[in-house]
Backbone as numpy.savetxt, mean C-alpha at the origin, in Angstrom:
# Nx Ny Nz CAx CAy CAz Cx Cy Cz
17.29 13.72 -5.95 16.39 14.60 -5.23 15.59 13.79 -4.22
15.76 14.29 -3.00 15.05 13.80 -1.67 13.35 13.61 -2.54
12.29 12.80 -1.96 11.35 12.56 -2.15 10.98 13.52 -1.00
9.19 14.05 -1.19 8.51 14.58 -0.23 7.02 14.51 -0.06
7.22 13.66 1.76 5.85 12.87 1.37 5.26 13.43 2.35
3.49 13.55 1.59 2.45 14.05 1.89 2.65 14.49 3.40
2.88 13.28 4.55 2.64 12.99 5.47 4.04 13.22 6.44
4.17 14.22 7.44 5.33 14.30 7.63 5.25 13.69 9.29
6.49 13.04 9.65 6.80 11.59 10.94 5.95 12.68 12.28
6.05 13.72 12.25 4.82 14.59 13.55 3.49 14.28 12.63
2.88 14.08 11.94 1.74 13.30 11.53 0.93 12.08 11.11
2.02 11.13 11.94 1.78 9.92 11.90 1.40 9.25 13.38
-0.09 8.76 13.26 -0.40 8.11 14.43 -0.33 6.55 14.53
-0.44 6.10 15.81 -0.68 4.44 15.89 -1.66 4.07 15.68
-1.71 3.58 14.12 -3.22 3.08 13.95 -3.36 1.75 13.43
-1.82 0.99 13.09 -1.58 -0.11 12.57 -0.45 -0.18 13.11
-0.31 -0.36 13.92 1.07 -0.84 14.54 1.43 -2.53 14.62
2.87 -2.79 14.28 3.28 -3.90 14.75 2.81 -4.81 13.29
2.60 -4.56 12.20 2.16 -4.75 11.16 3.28 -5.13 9.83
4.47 -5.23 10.45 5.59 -4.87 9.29 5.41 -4.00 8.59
6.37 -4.73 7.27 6.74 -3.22 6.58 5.96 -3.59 4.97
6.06 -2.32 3.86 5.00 -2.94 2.95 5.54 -2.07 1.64
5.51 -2.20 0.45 5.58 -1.44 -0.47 4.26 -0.26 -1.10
4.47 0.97 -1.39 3.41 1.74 -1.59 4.10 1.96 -2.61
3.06 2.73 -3.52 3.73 3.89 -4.66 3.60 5.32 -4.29
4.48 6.01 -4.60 4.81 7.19 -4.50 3.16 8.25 -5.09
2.54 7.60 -5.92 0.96 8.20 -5.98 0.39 8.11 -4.05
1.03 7.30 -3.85 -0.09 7.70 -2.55 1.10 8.42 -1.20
1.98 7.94 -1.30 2.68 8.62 -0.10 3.64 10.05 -0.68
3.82 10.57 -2.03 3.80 11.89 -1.55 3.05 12.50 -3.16
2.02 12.03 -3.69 1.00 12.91 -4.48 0.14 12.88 -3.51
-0.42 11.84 -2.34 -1.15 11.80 -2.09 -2.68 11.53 -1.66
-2.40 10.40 -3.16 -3.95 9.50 -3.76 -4.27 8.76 -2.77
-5.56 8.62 -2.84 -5.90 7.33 -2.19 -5.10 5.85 -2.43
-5.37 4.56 -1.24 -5.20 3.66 -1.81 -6.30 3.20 -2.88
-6.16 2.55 -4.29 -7.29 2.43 -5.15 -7.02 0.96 -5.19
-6.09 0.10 -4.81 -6.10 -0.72 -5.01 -4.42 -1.70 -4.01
-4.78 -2.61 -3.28 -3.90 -3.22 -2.53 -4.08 -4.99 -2.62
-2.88 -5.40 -2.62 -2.84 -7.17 -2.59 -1.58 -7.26 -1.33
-1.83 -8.68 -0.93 -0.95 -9.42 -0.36 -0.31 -10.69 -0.68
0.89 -10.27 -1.02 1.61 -11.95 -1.22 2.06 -12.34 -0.03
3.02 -13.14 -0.35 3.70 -13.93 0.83 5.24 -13.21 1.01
5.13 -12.52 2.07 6.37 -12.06 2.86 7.84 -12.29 2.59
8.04 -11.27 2.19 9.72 -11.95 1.50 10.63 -11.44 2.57
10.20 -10.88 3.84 11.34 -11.54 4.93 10.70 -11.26 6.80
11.44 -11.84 7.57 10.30 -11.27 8.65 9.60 -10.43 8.78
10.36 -8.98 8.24 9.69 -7.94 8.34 8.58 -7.66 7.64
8.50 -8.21 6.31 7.34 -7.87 5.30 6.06 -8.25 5.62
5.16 -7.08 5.49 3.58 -7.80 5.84 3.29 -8.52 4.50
3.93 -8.41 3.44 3.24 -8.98 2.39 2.22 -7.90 1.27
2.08 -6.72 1.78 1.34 -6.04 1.26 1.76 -4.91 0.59
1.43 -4.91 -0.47 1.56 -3.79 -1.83 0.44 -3.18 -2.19
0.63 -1.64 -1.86 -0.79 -0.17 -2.30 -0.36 0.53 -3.23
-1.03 0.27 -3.94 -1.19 1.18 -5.16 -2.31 2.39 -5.44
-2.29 3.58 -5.47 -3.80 3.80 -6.22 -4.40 3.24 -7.18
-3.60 2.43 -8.37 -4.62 1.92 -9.52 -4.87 2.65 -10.54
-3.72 3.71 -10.62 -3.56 4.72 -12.04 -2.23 4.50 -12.07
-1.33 3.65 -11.65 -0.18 3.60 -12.03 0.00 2.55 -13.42
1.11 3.32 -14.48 1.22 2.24 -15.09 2.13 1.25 -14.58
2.44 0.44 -15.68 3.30 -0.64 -15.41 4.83 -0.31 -15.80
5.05 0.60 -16.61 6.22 1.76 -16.28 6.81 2.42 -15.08
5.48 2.75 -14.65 5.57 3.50 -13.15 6.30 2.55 -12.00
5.30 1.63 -12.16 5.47 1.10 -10.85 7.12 -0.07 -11.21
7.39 -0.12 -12.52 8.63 -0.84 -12.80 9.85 0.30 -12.03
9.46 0.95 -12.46 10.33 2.09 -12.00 10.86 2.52 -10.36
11.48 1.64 -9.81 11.94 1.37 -8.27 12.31 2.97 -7.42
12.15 3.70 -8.46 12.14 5.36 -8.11 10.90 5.99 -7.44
10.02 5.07 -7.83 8.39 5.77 -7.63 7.69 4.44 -6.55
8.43 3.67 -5.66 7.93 2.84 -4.78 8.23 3.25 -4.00
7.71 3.51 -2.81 9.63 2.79 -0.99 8.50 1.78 -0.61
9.63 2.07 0.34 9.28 0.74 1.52 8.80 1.71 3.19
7.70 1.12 3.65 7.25 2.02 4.32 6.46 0.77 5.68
6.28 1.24 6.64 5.85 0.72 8.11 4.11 0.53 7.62
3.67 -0.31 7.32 2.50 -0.36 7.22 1.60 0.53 7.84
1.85 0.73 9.13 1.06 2.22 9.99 1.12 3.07 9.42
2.14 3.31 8.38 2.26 4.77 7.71 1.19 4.84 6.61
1.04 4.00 5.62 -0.30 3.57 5.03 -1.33 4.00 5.32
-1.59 3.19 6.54 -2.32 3.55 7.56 -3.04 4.98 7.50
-1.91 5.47 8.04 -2.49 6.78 7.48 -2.59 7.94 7.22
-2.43 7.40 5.54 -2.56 8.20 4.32 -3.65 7.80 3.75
-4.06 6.42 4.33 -5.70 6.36 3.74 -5.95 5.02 4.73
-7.02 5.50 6.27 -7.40 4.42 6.87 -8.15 3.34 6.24
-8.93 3.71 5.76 -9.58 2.44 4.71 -8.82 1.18 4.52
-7.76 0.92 4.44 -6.88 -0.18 4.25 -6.96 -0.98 5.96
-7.11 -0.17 6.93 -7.21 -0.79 8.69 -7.80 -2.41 8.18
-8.94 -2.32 8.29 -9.78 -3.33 8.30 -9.89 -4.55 7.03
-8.87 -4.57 6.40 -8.45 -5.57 5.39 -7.33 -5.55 5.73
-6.32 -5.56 6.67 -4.95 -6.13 6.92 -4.58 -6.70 7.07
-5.31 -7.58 7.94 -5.46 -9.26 8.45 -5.94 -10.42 7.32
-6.17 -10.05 6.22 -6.21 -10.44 5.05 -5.27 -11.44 4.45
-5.43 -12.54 4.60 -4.20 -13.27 3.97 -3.45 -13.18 2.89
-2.14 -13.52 2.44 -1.77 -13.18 1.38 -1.97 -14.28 0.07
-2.31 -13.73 -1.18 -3.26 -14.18 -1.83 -4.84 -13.21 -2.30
-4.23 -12.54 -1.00 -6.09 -11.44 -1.25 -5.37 -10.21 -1.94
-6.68 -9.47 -2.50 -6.39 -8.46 -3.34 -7.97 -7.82 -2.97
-7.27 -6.46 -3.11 -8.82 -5.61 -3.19 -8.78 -4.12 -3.93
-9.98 -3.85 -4.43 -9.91 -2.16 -4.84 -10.96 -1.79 -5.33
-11.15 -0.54 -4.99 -12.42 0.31 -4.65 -12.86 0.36 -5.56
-14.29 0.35 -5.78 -15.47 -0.02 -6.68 -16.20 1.62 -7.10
-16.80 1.73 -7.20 -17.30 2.48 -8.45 -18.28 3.73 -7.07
-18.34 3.52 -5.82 -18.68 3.87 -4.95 -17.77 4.10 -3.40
-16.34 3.71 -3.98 -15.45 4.11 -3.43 -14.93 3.37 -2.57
-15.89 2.02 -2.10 -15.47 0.49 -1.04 -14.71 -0.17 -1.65
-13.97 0.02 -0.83 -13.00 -1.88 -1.03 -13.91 -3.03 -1.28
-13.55 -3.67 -2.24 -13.98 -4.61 -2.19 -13.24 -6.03 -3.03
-13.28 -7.04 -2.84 -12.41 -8.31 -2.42 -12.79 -8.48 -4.23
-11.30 -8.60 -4.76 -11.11 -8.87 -6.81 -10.10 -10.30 -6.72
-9.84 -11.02 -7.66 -9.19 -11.75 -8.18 -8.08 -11.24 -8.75
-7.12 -11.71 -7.90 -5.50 -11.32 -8.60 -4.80 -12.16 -9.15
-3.90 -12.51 -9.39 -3.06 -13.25 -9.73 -1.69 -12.89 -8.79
-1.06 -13.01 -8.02 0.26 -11.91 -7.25 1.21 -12.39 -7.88
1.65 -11.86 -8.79 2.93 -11.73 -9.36 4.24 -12.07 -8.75
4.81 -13.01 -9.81 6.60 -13.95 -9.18 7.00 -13.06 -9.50
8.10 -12.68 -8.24 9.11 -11.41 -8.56 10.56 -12.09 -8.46
């Protein structure tokens, strides 16, 4: 079954362009959620920005589950929740997720060997 996301290609603007490409979970590009939580590793090929969004209610089932990820243009991210704009330039190594008042704000990760 085709996936169907929130956001359809006539509702996508340039708001992160030129950004590569990035992994999301399917909580945010077609339930909808906010991003609740995003890290950056190190780029596993030109194209990759390095960056993985999650909302932060996924389990570790979920997100094992290569059914409930894609692969998506970072602009598209973008926006489904601008909030992520201004932490992109973020090196990889950084991690962030929204606090108890709804800001991003900069956590300790560990980024996971895949």
């Amino acid at each position: 079954m085709a996936k169907r996301y929130r956001l359809g290609p006539d509702q996508i603007r340039p708001l992160a362009r030129g950004r590569g490409s990035c992994l999301a979970s399917d909580h945010i590009t077609v339930d909808g959620r906010p991003v609740g939580f995003m890290y950056r590793e190190e780029p596993d090929t030109e194209f990759d920005s390095g960056w993985r969004f999650l909302s932060g209610l996924e389990s570790d089932a979920y997100v094992d589950d290569l059914g409930n990820v894609g692969l998506h243009d970072v602009n598209t991210i973008a926006n489904y929740d601008p909030d992520v704009i201004p932490l992109l330039d973020a090196p990889p190594g950084s991690a962030f997720e929204r606090d108890d008042d709804g800001q991003f704000v900069q956590v300790d990760f560990e980024v996971p060997d895949e």
